[in-house]
N, C-alpha and C positions, 0 to 999 in steps of 0.2 A: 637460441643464442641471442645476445643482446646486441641492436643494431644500433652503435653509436652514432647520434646527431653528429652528422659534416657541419663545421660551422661553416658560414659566407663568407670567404675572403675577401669579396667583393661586392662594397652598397653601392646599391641603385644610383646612376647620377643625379647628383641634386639641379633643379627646375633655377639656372640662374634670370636674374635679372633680368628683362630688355633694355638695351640703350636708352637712358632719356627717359624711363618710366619713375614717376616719382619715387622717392623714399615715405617711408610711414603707412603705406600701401600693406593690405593684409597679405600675411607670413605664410611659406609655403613649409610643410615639414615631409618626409615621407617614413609611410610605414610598410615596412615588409613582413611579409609572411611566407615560413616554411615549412614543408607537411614532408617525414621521411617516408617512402613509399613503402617500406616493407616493413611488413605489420609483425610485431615481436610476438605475436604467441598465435600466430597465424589464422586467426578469428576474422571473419569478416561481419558480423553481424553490428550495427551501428555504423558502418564507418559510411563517412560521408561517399558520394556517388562519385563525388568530381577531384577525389585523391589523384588523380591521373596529374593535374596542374597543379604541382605541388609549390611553387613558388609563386605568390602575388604581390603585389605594389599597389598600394592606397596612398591617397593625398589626402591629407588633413589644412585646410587653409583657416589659420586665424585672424579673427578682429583685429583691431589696429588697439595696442597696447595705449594705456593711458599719457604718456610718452609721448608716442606718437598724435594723440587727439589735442593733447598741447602746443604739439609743434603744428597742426593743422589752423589751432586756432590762432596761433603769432602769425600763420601765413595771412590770415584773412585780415587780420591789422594791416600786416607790413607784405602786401604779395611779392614785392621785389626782391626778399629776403632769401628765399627756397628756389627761387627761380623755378615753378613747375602751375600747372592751371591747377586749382585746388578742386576737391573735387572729382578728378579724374578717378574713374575707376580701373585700376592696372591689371586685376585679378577678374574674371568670370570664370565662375566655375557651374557645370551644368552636369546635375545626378543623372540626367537618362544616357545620354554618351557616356558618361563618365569620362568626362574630360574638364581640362582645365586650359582657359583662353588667356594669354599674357601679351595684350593690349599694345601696342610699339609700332615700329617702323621698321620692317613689317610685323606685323602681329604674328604668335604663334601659339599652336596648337599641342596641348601634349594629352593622350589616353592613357586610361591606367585601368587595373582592375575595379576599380572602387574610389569616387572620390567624395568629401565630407566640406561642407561649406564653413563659412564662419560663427552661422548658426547653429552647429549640430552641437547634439550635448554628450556629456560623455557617455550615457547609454546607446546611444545611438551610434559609437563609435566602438564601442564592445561585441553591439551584434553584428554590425558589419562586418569587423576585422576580426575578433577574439572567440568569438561563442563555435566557432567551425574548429578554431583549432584546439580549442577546448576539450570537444567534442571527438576528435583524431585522439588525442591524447588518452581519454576513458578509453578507444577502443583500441589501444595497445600502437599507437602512433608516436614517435620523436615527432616533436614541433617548437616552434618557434616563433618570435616576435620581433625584431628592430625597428625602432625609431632613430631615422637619421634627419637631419637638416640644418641649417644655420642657426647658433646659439640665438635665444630669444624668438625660435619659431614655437616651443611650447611644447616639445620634445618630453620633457619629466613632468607637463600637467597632462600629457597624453597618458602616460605610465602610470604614475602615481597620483594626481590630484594636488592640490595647492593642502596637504596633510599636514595637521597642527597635533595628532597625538595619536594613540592606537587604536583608540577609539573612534577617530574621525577614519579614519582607513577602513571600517565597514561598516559606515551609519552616514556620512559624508555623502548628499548627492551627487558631489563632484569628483568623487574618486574616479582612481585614472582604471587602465586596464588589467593593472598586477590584482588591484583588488578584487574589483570584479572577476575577475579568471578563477582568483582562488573560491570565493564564494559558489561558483556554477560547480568549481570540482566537487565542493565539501557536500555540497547540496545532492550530486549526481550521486555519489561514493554513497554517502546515505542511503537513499532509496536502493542500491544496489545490493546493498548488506543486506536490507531488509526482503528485497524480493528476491537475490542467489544466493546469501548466505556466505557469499564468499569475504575471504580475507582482504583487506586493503592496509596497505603501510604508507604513509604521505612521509617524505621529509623535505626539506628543506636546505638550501644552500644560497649564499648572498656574497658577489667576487667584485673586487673593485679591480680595473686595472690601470696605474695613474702614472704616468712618466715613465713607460715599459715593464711596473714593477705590478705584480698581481699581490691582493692582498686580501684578506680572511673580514668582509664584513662586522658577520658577527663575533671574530676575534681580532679585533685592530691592531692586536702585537703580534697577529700572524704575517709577517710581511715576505715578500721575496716568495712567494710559492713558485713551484715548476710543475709544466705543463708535461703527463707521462704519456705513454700510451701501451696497452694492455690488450692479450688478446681476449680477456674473457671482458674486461671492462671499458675495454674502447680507449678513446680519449676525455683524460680526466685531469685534475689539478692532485696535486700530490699535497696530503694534510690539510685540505681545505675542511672543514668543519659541516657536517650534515644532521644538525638536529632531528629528530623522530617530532611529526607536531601528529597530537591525537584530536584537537579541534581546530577550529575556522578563528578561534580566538589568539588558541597559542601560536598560529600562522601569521596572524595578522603586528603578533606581539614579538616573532623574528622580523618581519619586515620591518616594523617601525624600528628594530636596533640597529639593521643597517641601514636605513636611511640617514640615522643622524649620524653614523660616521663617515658618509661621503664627504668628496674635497668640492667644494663649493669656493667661487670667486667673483668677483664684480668686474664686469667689460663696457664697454659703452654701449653695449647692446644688451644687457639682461644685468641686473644687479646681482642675482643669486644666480649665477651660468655655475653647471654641471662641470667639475673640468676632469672628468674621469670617464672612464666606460664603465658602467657597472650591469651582473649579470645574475638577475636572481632567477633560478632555479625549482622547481617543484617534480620530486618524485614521486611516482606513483607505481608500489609493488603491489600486482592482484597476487592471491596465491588460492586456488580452485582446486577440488578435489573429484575427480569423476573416477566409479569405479577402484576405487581405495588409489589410487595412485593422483599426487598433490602433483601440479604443474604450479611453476611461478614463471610471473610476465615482471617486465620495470619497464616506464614508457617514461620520458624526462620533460617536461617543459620549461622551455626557457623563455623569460622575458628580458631585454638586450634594451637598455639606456645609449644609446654612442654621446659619448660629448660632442658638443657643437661645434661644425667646422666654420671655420672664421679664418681669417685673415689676422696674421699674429698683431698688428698692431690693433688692434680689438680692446685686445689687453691692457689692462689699468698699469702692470708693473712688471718690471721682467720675469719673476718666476712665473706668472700668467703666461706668459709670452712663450719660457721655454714649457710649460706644462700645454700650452695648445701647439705648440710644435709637434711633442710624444705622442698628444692624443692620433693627430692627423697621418703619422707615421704607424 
């Protein structure tokens, strides 16, 4: 029986501020991770040891945006301008604790599963966080991914990479995590075929949800879907669109069509801010034959965009304003 992903009702609290810690200071984002414990075709062979902690929390801390290095350098002209010592560093972050130190009066301290500095690249952030769940996923695991944090912490260069074409989505060193995840699957599914011979069926699905309203990606006239729930299918979106992709190509050439139909808008904080939740999808159906009798498994992975939670004056213009409302609701 097929064990439907529980979605998280509930993200991680976001790492705010300290009092009186400069602005332009590097961005905290978080990312979560969810592993479903009961494994769909009851195999244990592959699955990671430490399935037992199924849910993790990573911090990603980014550079100070070009923006910001501007606004650093008018302090160094005009210091009375920002009111803050330039210079200060507000963020340490230390990979052997894994933790993150936010410099203030008084300072504080927060741990996490896994934390990624300003330096780390985006592979470095795939093995950390993506390649386990990846890995859950091949052996018959629901999993999952959320990026949450303040618009312009870099939330969709996490996901996806700063993407100019379908192309750059698997040749791009800086592609984000959807890329890579799909790459590790196509690559594993492969040798699989080759060394069990078994069946694999990949598809694909791509959900926006923008002002309470869910919408069909790769069908942008699919709007208004309702969320059902099924005892053989669990919970699912009703006429969402799930293409069949046979390569890492045609995968790569659904994602790039629902990329460019996300709602994107300009805030004082990110010029291209996310202002939607979007949820792409990858299915994965083995179908194994032992002893003349075919078993089929479906394991789902999901990667999870959240829109940037902000503070509604953020927003450049009122439909910004009520569209970051619906997000945060």
């Amino acid at each position: 029986r097929q064990d439907p992903l529980a979605p998280a009702v509930s993200a991680p609290a976001a790492l705010a501020p300290a009092a009186g810690l400069a602005e332009g200071a590097p961005s905290v984002g978080l990312l979560r991770t969810n592993r479903s414990l009961q494994s769909l075709d009851g195999r244990q062979d592959g699955t990671p040891e430490d399935l037992g902690d199924s849910i993790r929390v990573y911090v990603r801390v980014r550079p100070p945006t070009e923006r910001e290095q501007q606004q650093q350098q008018l302090q160094s002209l005009q210091p009375h301008l920002l009111g803050y010592t330039l210079g200060q560093q507000v963020v340490a972050v230390d990979g052997v604790t894994s933790s993150v130190l936010l410099r203030g009066d008084p300072p504080r301290n927060f741990t996490f599963d896994g934390v990624l500095n300003p330096q780390a690249s985006q592979e470095e952030t795939f093995e950390l966080v993506g390649r386990a769940v990846g890995a859950s996923c091949l052996a018959g695991y629901n999993g999952s991914i959320y990026v949450y944090g303040q618009t312009g912490t870099g939330k969709t260069y996490t996901m996806s990479g700063p993407v100019a074409s379908a192309q750059s989505l698997q040749f791009d060193e800086r592609r984000g995590l959807i890329c890579r995840m799909l790459d590790h699957v196509f690559a594993e599914v492969a040798r699989r075929r080759a060394e069990d011979g078994d069946t694999y069926t990949l598809r694909c699905s791509f959900l926006e949800i923008y002002k309470e309203q869910i919408m069909d990606l790769l069908e942008p006239s699919s709007t208004g879907l309702q969320i059902r729930e099924d005892i053989n299918r669990g919970v699912y979106v009703e006429k969402l669109s799930e293409p069949t992709v046979s390569s890492l190509t045609e995968a790569f050439q659904v994602l790039w069509k629902g990329i460019q139909s996300r709602h994107i808008g300009a805030t004082h904080l990110n010029e291209r801010s996310s202002r939607s939740h979007s949820v792409f999808t990858l299915s994965v159906e083995r179908a194994q034959t032992a002893s003349g009798v075919t078993s089929t498994s479906v394991a789902r992975l999901s990667l999870v965009d959240l829109a940037g939670s902000e503070r509604q004056q953020t927003a450049t213009d009122g439909a910004l304003a009520a569209a970051a409302a619906a997000a945060a609701r």
